[in-house]
PANUKE-5476 format. One record per residue: residue number from 0; z, x, y of N, C-alpha, C in turn. Coordinates in steps of 0.2 Angstrom, whole numbers, m for minus. Layout:
BEGIN
<atom><num>NUM</num><n_Z>Z</n_Z><n_X>X</n_X><n_Y>Y</n_Y><ca_Z>Z</ca_Z><ca_X>X</ca_X><ca_Y>Y</ca_Y><c_Z>Z</c_Z><c_X>X</c_X><c_Y>Y</c_Y></atom>
...
***
This chain:
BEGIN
<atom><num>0</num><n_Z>216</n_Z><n_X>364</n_X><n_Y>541</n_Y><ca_Z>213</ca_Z><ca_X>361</ca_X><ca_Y>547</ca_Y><c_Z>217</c_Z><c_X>355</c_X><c_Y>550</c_Y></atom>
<atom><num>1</num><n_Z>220</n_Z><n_X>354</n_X><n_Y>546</n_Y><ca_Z>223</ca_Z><ca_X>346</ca_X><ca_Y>547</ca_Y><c_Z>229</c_Z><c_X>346</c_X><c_Y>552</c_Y></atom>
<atom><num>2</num><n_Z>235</n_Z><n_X>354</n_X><n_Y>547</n_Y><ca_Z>240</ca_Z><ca_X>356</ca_X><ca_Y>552</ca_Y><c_Z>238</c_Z><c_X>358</c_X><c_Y>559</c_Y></atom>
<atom><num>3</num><n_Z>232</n_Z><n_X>362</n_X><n_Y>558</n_Y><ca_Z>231</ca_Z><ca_X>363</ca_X><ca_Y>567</ca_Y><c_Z>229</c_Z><c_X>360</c_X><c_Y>572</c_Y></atom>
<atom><num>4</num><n_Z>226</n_Z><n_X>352</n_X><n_Y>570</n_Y><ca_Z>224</ca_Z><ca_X>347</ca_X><ca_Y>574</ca_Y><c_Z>232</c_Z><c_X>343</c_X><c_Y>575</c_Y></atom>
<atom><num>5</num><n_Z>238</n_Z><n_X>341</n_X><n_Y>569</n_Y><ca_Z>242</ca_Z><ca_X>338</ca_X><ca_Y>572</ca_Y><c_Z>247</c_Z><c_X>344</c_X><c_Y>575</c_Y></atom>
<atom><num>6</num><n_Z>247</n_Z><n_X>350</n_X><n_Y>574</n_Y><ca_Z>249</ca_Z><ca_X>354</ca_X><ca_Y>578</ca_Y><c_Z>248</c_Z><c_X>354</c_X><c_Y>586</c_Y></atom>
<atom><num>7</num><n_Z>242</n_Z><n_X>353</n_X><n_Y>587</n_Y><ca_Z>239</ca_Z><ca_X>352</ca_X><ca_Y>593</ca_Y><c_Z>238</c_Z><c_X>345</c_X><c_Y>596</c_Y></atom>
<atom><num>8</num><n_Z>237</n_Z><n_X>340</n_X><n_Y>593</n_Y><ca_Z>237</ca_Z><ca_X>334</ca_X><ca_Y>596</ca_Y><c_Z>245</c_Z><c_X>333</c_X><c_Y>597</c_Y></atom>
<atom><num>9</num><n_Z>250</n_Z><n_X>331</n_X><n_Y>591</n_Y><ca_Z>257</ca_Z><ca_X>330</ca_X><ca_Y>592</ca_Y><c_Z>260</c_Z><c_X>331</c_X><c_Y>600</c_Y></atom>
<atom><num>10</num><n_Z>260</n_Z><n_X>338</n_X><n_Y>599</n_Y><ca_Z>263</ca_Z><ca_X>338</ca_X><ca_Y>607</ca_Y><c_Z>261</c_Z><c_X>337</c_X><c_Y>613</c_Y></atom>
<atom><num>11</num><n_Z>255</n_Z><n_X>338</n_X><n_Y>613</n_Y><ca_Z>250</ca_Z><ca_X>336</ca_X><ca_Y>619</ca_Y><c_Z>251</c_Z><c_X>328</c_X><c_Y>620</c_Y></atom>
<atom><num>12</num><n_Z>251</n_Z><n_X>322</n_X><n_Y>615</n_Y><ca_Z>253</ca_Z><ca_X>318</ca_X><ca_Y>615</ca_Y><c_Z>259</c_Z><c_X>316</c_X><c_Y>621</c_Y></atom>
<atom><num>13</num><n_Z>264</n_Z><n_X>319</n_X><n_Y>619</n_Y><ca_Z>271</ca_Z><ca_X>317</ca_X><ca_Y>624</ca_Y><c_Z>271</c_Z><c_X>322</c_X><c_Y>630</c_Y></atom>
<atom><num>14</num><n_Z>267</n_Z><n_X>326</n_X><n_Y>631</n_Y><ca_Z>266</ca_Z><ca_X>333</ca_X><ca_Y>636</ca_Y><c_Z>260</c_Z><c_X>329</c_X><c_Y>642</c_Y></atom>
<atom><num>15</num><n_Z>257</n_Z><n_X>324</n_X><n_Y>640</n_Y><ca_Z>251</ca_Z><ca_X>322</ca_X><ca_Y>645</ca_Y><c_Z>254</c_Z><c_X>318</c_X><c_Y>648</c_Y></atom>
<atom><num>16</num><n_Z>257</n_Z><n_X>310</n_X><n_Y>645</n_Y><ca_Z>261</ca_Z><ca_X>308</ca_X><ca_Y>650</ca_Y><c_Z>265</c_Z><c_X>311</c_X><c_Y>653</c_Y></atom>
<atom><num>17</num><n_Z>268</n_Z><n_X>315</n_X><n_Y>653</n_Y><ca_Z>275</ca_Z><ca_X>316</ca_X><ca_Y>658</ca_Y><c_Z>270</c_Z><c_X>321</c_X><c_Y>663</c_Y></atom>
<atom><num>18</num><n_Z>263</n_Z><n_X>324</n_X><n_Y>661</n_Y><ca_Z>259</ca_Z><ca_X>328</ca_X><ca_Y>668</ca_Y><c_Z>257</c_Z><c_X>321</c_X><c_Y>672</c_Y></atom>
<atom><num>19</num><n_Z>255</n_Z><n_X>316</n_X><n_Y>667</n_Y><ca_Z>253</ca_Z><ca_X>309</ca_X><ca_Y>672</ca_Y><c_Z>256</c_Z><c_X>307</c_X><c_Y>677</c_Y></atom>
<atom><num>20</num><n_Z>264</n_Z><n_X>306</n_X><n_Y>675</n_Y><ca_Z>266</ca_Z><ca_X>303</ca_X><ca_Y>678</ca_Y><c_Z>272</c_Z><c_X>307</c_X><c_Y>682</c_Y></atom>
<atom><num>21</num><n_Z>273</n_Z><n_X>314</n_X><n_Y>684</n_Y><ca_Z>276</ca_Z><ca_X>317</ca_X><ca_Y>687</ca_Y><c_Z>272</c_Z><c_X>324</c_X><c_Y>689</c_Y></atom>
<atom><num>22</num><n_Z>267</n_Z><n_X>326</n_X><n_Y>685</n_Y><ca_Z>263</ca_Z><ca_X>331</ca_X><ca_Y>686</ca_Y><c_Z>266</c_Z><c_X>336</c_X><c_Y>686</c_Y></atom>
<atom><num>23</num><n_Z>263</n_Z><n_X>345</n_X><n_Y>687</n_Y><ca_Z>267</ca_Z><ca_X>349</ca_X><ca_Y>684</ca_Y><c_Z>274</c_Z><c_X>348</c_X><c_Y>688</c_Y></atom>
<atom><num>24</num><n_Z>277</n_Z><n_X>345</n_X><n_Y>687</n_Y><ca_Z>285</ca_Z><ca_X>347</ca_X><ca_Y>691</ca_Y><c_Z>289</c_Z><c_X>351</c_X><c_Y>686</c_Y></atom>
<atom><num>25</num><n_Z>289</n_Z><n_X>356</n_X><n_Y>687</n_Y><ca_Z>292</ca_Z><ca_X>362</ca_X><ca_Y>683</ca_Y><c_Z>301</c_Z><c_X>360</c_X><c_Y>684</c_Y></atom>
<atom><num>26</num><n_Z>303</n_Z><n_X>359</n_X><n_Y>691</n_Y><ca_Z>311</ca_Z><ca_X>358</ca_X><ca_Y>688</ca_Y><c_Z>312</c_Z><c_X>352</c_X><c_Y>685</c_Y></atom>
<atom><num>27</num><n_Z>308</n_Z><n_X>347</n_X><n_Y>686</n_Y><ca_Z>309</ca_Z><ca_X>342</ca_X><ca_Y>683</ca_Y><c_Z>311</c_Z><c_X>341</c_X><c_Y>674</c_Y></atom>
<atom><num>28</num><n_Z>302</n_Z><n_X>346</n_X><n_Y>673</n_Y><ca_Z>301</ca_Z><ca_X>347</ca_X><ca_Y>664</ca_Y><c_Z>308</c_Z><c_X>351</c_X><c_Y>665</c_Y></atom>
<atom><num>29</num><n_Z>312</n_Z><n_X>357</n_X><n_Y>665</n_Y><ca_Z>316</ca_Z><ca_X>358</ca_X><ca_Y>661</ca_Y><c_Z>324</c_Z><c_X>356</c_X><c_Y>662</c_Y></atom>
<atom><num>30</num><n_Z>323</n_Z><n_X>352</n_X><n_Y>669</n_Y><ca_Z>329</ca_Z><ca_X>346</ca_X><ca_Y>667</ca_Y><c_Z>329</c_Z><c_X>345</c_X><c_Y>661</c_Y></atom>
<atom><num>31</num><n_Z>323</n_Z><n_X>341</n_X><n_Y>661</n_Y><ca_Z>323</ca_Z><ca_X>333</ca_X><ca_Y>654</ca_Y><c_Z>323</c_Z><c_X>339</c_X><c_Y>647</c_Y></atom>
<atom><num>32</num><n_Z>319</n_Z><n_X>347</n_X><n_Y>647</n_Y><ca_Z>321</ca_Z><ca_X>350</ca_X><ca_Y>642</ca_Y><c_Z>327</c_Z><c_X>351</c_X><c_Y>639</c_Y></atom>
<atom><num>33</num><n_Z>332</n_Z><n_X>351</n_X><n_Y>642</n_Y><ca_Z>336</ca_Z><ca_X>352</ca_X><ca_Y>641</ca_Y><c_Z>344</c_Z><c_X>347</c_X><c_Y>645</c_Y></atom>
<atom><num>34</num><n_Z>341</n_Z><n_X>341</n_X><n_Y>641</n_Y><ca_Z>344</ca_Z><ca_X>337</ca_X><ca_Y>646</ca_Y><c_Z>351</c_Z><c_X>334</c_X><c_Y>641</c_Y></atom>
<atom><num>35</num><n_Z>348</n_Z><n_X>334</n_X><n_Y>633</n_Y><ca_Z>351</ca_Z><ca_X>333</ca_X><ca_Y>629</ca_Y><c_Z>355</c_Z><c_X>340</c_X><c_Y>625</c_Y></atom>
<atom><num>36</num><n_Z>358</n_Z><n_X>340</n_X><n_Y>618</n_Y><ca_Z>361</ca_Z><ca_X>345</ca_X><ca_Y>617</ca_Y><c_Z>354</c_Z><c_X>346</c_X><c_Y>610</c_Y></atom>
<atom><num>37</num><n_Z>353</n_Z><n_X>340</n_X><n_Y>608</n_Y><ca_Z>349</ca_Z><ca_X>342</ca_X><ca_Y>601</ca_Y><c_Z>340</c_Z><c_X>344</c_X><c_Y>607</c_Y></atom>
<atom><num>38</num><n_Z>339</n_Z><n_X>341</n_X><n_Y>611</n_Y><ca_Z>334</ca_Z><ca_X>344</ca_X><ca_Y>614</ca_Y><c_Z>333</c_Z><c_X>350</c_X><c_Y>615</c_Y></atom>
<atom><num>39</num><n_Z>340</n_Z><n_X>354</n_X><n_Y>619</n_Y><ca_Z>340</ca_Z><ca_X>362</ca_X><ca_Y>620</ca_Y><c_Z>340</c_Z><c_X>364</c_X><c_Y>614</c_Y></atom>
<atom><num>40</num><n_Z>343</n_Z><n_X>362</n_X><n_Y>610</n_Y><ca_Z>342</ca_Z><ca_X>365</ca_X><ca_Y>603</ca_Y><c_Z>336</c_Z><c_X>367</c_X><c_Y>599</c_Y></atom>
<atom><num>41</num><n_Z>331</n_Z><n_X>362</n_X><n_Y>602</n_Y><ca_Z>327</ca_Z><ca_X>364</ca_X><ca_Y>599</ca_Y><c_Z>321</c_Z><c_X>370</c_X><c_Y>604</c_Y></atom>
<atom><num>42</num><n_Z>323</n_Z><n_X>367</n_X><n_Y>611</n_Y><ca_Z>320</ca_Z><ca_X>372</ca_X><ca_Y>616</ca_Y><c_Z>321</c_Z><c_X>381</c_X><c_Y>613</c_Y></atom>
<atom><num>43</num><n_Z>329</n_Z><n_X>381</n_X><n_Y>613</n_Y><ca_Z>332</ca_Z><ca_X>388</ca_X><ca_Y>614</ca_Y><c_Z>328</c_Z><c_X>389</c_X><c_Y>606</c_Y></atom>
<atom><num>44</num><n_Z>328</n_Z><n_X>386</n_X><n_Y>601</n_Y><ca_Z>325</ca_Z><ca_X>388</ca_X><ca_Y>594</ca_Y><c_Z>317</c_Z><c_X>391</c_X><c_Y>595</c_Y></atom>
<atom><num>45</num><n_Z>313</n_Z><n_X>387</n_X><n_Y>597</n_Y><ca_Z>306</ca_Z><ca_X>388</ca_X><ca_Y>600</ca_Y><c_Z>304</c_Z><c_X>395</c_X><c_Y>603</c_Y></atom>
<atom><num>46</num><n_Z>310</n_Z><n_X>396</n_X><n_Y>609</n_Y><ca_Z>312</ca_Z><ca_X>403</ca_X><ca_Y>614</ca_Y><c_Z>311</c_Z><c_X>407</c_X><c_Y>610</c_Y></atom>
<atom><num>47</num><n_Z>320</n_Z><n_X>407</n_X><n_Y>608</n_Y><ca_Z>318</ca_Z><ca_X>413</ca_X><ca_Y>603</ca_Y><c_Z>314</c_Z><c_X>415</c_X><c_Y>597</c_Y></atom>
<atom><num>48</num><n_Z>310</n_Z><n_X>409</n_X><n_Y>593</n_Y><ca_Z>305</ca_Z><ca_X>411</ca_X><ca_Y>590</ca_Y><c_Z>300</c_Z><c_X>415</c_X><c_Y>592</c_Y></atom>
<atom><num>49</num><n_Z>299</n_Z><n_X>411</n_X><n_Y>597</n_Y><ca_Z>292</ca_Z><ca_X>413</ca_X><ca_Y>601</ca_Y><c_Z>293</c_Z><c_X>423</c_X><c_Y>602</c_Y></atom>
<atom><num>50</num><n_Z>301</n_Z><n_X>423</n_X><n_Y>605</n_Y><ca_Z>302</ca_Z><ca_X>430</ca_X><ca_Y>609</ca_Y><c_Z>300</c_Z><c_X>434</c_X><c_Y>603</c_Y></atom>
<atom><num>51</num><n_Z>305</n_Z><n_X>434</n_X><n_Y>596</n_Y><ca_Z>305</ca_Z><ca_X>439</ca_X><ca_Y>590</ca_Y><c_Z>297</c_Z><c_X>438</c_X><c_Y>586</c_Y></atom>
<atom><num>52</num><n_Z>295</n_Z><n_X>432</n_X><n_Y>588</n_Y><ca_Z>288</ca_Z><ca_X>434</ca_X><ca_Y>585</ca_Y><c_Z>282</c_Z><c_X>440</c_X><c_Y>590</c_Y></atom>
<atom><num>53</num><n_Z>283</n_Z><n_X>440</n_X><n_Y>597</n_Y><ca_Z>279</ca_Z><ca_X>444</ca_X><ca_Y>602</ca_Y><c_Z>282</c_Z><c_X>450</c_X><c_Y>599</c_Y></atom>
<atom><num>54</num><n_Z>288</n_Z><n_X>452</n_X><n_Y>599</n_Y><ca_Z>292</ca_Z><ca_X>457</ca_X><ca_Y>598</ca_Y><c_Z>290</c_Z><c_X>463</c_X><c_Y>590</c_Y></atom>
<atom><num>55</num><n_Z>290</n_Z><n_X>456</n_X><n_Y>586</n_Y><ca_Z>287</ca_Z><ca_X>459</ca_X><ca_Y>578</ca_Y><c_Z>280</c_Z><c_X>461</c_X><c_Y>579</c_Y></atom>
<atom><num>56</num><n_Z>275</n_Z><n_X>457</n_X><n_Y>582</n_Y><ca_Z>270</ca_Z><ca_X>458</ca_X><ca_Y>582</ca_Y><c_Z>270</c_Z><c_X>465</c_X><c_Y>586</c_Y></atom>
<atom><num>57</num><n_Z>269</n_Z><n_X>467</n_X><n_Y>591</n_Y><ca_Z>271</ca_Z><ca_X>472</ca_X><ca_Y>596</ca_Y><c_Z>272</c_Z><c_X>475</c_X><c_Y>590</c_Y></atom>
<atom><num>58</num><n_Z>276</n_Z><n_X>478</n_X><n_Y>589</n_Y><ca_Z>280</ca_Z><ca_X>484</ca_X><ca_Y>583</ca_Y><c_Z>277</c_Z><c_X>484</c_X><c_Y>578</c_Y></atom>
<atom><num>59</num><n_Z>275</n_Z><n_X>479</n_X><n_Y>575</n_Y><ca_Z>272</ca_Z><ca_X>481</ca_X><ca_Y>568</ca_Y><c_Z>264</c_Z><c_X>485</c_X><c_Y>570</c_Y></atom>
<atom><num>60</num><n_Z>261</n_Z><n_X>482</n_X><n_Y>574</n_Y><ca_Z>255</ca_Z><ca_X>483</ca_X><ca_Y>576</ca_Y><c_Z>253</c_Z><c_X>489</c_X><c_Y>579</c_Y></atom>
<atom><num>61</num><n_Z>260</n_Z><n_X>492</n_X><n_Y>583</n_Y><ca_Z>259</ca_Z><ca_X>499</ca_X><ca_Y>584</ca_Y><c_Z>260</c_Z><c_X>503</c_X><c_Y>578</c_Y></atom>
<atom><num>62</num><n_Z>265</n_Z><n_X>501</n_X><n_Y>573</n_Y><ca_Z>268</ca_Z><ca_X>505</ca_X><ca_Y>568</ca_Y><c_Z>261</c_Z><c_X>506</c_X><c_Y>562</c_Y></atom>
<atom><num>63</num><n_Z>260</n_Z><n_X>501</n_X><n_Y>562</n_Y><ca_Z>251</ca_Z><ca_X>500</ca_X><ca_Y>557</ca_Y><c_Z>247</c_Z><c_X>501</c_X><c_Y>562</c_Y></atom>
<atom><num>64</num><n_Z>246</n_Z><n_X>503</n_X><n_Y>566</n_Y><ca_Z>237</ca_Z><ca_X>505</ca_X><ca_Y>571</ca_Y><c_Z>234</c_Z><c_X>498</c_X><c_Y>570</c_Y></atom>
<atom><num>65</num><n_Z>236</n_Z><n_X>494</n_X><n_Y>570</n_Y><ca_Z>231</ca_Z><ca_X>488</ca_X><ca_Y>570</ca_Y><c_Z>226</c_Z><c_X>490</c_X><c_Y>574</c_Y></atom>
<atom><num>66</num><n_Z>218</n_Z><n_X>488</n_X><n_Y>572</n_Y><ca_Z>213</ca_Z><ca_X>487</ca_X><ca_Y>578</ca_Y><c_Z>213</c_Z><c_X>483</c_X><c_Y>581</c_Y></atom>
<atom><num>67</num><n_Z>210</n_Z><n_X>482</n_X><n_Y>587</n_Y><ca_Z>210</ca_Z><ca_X>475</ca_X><ca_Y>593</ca_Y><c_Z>217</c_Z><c_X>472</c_X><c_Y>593</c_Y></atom>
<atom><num>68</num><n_Z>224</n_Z><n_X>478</n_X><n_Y>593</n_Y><ca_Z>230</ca_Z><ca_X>476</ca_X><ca_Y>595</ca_Y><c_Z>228</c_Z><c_X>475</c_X><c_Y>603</c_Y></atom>
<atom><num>69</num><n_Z>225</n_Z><n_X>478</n_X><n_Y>604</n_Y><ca_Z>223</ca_Z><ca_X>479</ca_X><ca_Y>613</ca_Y><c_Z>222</c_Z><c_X>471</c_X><c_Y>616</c_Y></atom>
<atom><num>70</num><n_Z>220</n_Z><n_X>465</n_X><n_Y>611</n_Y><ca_Z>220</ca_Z><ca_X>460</ca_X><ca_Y>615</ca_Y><c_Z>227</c_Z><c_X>457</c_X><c_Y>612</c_Y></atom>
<atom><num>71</num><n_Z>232</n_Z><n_X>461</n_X><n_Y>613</n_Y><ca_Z>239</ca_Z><ca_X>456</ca_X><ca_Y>615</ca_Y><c_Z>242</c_Z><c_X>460</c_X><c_Y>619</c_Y></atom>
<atom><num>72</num><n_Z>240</n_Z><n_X>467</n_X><n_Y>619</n_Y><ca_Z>243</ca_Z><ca_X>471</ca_X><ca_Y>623</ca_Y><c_Z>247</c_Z><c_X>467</c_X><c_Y>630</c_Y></atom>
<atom><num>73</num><n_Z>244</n_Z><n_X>461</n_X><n_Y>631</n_Y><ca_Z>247</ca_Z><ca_X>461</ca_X><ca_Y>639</ca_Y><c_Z>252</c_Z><c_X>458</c_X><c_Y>637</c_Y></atom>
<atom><num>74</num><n_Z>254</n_Z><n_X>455</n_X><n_Y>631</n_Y><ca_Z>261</ca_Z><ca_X>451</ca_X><ca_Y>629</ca_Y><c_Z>266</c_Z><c_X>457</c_X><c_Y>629</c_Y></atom>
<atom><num>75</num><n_Z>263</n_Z><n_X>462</n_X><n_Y>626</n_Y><ca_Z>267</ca_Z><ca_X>469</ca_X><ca_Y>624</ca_Y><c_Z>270</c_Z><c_X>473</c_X><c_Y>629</c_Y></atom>
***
């Protein structure tokens, strides 16, 4: 319980000021993402995790019949 709250407060913390004070400005956020080398680094890390996680999930989930795989289909 604990990792899912500072999981979820942590970055919202640094994510609300920057909507405060610039709002969604989307080219802006992925200047500043990637505005350092150790910052892209951790971006591009995140991406591709995030990619080969949808990915495995998708494959394994048709390969085992998972039930209620239908509510990620639309990542799929």
């Amino acid at each position: 319980m604990l990792l899912c709250v500072l999981g979820f407060a942590l970055p919202y913390s640094q994510f609300i000021p920057f909507l405060i004070e610039h709002g969604l400005n989307l080219k802006l956020f992925f200047e500043q993402l990637f505005a350092s080398y150790i910052s892209a680094f951790f971006a591009m890390d995140l991406l591709i995790s995030s990619i080969v996680f949808w990915i495995f999930l998708c494959w394994e989930g048709s390969r085992l019949k998972m039930s209620n795989l239908w509510v990620f289909r639309y990542f799929c």
